[in-house]
C-alpha positions, 0 to 999 in steps of 0.5 A, a space after each residue: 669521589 675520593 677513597 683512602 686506603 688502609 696506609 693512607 693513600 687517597 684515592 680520587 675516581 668516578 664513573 667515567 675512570 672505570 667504567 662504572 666499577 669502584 672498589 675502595 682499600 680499605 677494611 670490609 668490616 666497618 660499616 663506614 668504610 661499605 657505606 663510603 663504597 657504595 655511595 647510596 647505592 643498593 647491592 642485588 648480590 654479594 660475590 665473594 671469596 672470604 678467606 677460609 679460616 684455614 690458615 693458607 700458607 703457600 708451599 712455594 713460598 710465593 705468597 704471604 699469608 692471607 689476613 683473617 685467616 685463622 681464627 675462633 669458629 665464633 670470631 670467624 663467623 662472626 668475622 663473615 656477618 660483619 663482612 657480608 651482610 647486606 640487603 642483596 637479595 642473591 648471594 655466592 659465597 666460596 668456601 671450604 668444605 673443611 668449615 662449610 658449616 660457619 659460612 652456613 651458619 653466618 649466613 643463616 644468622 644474616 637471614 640468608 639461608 642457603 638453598 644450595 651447595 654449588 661445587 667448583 670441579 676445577 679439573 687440572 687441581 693442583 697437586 700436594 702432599 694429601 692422600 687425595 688432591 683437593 680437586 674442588 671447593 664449595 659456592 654457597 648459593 642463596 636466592 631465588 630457588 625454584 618455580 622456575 626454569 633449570 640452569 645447569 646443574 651444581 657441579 660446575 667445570 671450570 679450569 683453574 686459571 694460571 695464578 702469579 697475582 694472587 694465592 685463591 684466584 678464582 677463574 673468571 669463567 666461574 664467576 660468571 656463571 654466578 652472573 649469568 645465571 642472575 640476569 635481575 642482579 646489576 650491582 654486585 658487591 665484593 668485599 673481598 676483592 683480592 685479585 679482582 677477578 668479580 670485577 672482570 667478571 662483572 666487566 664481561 657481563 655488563 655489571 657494576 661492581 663495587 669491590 673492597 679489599 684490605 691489601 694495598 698491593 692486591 688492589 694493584 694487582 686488580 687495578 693491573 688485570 683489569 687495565 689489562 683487560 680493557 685494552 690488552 696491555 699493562 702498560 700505563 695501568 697506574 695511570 689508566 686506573 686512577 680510580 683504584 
């Protein structure tokens, strides 16, 4: 298979160059490009952590601003539909409770309503200059929802992870739950890849992801953690990652 990312580079791969995950440079908003990443293949779930229409900017300055991240309430969820919808039966979706309510609203037009609100507890949140510290965000979770055994409950405690890749890394460890708590889902799509932390997370778990991200130098980044992931060292990761 051959991918080709937003500045152009192709990009060969198969199964055998990562071990079952493939994820395309490219924009999550065009059909084709999603149609070109999946090759036929059906997602059981969507795990992704869409930017939060928040307009981020890093106080340190160490990270660029994120693409997409402040627009219209209407162009946003209008922006999310075109990324997220999908077949996939079971959806985690992060987000910020500042504009919850258009990921809610996206999701319901989508035909996805959500049955919970999941809260991320991050424990040791970063400090800032508001009156109180952000100390947790939200997981819309739709899917499958009682008549069956509890799994934990909505808060979840997970520690964020030290962060040098990327300026919304999400922990591994959380999504993971996501995962685990889906036993039924094998094929994971995430549109917005970013660091690669889904694909790790789906490495773990024994799942194939199918992963997009716009930014070239991020799926450098995800081509590096995992290469790192798999054999302890980021050494020879452009040529142990050719698939990305």
């Amino acid at each position: 298979m051959k991918a080709t990312c937003s500045n152009g580079h192709d990009f060969e791969y198969d199964e055998a160059d990562v071990k079952s995950h493939f994820v395309m440079c490219a924009d999550s908003t065009v059909k084709y490009n999603v149609e070109k990443l999946m090759d036929g293949k059906k997602a059981d779930m969507v795990l992704t952590d869409p930017p939060y229409n928040i307009n981020y900017s890093d106080m340190k300055g160490k990270f660029d601003t994120i693409a997409n991240d402040k627009m219209s309430d209407e162009d946003f969820v209008e922006f999310l539909k075109d990324t997220i919808s999908t077949e996939a039966e079971t959806y985690y979706v992060c987000c910020s409770w500042q504009y919850s309510h258009l990921f809610r609203q996206a999701m319901e037009d989508i035909g996805k309503p959500v049955k919970s609100f999941i809260v991320w507890n991050k424990v040791n949140p970063a400090q800032n200059l508001d009156k109180y510290f952000k100390a947790h965000e939200i997981i819309l979770y739709s899917g499958k929802f009682g008549g069956q055994k509890t799994l934990r409950s909505d808060v979840w405690e997970v520690k964020r992870e030290k962060n040098t890749d990327h300026p919304t890394m999400k922990p591994i460890e959380l999504l993971s739950y996501a995962l685990k708590d889906t036993p039924e889902a094998r094929t994971i799509y995430d549109p917005f890849l970013g660091s690669g932390s889904t694909l790790i997370a789906c490495e773990q778990t024994d799942r194939t992801c199918f992963g997009m991200e716009l930014d070239e130098k991020y799926v450098d980044v995800v081509r590096r953690r995992y290469h790192k992931f798999v054999t302890g060292s980021e050494e020879g990761w452009a040529d142990g990652t050719p698939a990305i």
